[in-house]
C-alpha positions as CSV (number, residue, x, y, z in Angstrom):
1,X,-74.4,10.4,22.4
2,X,-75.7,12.5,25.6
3,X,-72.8,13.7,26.9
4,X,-72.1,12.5,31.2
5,X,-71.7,14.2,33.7
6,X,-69.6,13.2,35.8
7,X,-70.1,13.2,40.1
8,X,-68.4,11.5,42.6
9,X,-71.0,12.0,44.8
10,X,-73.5,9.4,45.7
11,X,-76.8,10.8,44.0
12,X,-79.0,8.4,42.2
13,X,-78.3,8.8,39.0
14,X,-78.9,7.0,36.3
15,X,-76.5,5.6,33.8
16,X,-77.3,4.2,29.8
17,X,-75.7,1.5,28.8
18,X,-74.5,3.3,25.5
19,X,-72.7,5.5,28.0
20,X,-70.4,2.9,28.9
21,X,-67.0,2.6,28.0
22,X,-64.1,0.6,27.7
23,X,-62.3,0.1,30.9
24,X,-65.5,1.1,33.4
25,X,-65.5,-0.9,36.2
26,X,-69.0,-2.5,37.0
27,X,-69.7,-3.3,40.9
28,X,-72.5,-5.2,41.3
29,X,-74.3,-5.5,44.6
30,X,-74.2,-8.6,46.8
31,X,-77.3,-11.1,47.1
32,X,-78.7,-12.8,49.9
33,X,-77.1,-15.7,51.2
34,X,-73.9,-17.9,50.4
35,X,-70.3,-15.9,49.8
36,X,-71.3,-13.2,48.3
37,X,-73.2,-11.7,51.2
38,X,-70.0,-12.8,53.2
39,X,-67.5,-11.0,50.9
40,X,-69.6,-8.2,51.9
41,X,-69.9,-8.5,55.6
42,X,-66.2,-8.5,56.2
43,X,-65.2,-6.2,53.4
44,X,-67.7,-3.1,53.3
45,X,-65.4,0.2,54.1
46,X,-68.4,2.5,53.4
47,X,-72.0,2.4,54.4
48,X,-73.5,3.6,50.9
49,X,-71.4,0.4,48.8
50,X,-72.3,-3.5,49.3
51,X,-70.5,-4.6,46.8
52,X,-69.5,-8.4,46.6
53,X,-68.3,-8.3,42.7
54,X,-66.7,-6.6,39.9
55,X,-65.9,-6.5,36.2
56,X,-64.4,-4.3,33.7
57,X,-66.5,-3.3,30.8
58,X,-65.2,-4.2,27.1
59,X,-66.7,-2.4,23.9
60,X,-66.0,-4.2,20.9
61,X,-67.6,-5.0,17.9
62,X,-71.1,-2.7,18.4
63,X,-71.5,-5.0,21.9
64,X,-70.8,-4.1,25.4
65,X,-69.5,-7.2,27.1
66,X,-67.4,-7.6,30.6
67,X,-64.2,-9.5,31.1
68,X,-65.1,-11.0,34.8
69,X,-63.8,-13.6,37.3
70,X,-67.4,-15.7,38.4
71,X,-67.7,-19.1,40.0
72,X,-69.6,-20.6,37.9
73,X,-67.3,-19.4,34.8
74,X,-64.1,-18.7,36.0
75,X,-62.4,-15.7,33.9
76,X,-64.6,-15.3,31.6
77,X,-66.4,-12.7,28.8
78,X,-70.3,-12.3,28.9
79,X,-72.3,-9.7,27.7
80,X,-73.5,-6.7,29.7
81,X,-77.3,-8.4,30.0
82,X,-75.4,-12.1,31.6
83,X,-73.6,-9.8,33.9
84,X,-76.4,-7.5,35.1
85,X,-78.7,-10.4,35.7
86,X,-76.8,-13.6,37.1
87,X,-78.8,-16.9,37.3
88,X,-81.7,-14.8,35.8
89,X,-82.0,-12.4,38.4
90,X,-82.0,-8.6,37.9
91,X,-79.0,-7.3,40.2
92,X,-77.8,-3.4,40.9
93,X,-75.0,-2.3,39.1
94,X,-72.7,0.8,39.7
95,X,-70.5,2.4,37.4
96,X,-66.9,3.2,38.3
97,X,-64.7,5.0,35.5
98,X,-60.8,5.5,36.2
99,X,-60.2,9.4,36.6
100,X,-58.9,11.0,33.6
101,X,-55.2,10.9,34.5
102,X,-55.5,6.9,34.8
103,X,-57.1,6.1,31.8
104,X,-53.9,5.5,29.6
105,X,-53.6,2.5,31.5
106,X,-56.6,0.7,30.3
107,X,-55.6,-0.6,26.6
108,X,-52.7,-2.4,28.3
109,X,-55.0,-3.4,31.5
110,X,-57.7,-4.7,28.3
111,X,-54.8,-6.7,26.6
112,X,-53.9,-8.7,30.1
113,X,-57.4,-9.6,31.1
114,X,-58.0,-10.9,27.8
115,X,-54.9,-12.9,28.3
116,X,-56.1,-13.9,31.9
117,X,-59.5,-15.5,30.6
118,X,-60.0,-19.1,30.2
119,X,-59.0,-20.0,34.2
120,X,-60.7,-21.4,36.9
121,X,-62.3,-19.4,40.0
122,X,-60.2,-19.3,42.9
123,X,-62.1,-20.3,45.6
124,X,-59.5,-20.3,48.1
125,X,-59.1,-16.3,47.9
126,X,-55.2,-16.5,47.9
127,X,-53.9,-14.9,45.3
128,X,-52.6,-17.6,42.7
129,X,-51.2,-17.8,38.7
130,X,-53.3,-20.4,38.0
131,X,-57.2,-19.6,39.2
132,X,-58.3,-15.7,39.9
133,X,-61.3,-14.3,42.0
134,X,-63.1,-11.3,40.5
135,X,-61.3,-8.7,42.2
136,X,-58.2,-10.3,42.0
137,X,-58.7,-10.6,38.2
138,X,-59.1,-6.8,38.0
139,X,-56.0,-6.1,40.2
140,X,-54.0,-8.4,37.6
141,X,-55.1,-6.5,34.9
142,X,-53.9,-3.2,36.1
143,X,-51.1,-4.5,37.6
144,X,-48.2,-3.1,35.6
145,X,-49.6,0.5,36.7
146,X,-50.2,-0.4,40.3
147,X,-53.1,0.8,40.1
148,X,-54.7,-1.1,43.0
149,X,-53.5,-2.2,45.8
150,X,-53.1,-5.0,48.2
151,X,-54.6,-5.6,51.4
152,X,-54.5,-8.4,54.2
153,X,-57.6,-9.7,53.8
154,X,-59.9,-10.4,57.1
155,X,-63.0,-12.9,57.4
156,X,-63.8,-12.2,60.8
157,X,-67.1,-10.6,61.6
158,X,-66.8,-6.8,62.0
159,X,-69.6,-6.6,64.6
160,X,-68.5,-9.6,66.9
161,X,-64.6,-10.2,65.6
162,X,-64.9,-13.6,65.6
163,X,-64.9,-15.7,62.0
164,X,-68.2,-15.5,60.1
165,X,-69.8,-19.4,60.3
166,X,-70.4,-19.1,56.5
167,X,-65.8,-18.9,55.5
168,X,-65.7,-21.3,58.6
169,X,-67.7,-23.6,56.4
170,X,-66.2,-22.6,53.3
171,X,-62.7,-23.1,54.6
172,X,-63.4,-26.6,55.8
173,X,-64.7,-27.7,52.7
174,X,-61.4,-26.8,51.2
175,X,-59.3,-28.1,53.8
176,X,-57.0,-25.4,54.4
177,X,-56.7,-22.1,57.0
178,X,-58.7,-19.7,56.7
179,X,-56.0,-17.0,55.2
180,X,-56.9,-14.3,57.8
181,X,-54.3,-11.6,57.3
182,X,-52.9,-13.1,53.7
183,X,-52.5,-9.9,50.9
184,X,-55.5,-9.7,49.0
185,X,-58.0,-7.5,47.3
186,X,-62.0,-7.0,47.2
187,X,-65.0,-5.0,45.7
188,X,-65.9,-2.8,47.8
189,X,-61.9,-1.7,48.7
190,X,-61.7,-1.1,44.7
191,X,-64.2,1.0,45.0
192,X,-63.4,3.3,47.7
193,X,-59.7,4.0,45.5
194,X,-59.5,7.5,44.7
195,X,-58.4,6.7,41.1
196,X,-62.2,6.0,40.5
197,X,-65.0,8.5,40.0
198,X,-68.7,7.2,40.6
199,X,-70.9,7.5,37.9
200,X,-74.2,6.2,39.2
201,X,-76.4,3.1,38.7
202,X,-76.6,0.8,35.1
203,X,-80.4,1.2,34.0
């Protein structure tokens, strides 16, 4: 295997999916339209990152597959080619990998996502025991090592600081507040942790 180096600058390089390993973190970038160009509006901390989702890679059985929370699947296990291109559609990915004196935390962090699959997307975006959002789902699984942390959450409009129209909508569909200010977690605040090291883009 070619060994990596690693950067935590923000080059374009290149990753191989044979590179991956267990307990990467995969952001991928957000798509035009609906909530996941939202999540990103009201979330991005960096210029370089537009993240709007996340996963953590799994390497079992000869396969790489990610343990993700997705609204279409809820928390879920797909393999690294559903991930990469949802609804058919090829999407960047950036690698994350914990730095090397956080990595004993990710057989245990494996072990509780695994346990966390099988529930329904929570679409309200307050955190919950019975339904998980994608960051939230990571957050769970490294929870017993605080390794992330939590946030209030905003849905206002960085350039104006009113609400976005698109979680007004959302929020009224649902019939609840929008929970401006509520603890909570998102992609592109995982990946501005210093626990992470970038690695570069999936090819």
């Amino acid at each position: 295997m070619v060994l990596l180096i690693l950067s935590s600058s923000l080059n374009a390089q290149h990753i191989n999916p044979l590179e991956l390993r267990t307990g990467d973190l995969l952001f991928r970038e957000s798509v035009s339209g609906g909530l996941s160009q939202a999540i990103d509006q009201v979330t991005q901390n960096r210029k370089e990152t537009h993240f709007s989702h996340v996963g953590l890679a799994i390497l079992e059985n000869n396969s790489i597959e990610v343990l993700h929370a997705s609204p279409m699947g809820g928390t879920c296990r797909v393999s690294l080619a559903q991930f990469s291109h949802p609804d058919g559609d090829s999407v960047q990915v950036t690698v994350y990998r914990l730095k090397k004196e956080f990595r004993k935390t990710i057989p245990q962090a494996e072990e509780k996502a695994k346990a966390l699959l099988g529930k329904p997307y929570n679409f309200s975006y307050v955190l919950s025991d019975t339904s998980h959002y994608c960051s939230e789902f990571i957050y769970l699984a490294f929870e017993n090592d605080s390794l992330f942390e939590l946030n209030p959450m905003t849905f206002k409009d960085p350039k104006t600081g009113a609400f976005s129209p698109t979680w007004q909508k959302h929020y009224e569909k649902l019939q609840m507040e929008i929970p401006e200010g509520l603890p909570g977690c998102n992609p592109n605040g995982m990946a501005a942790s210093e626990k992470l090291e970038r690695l570069g883009f999936l090819e």
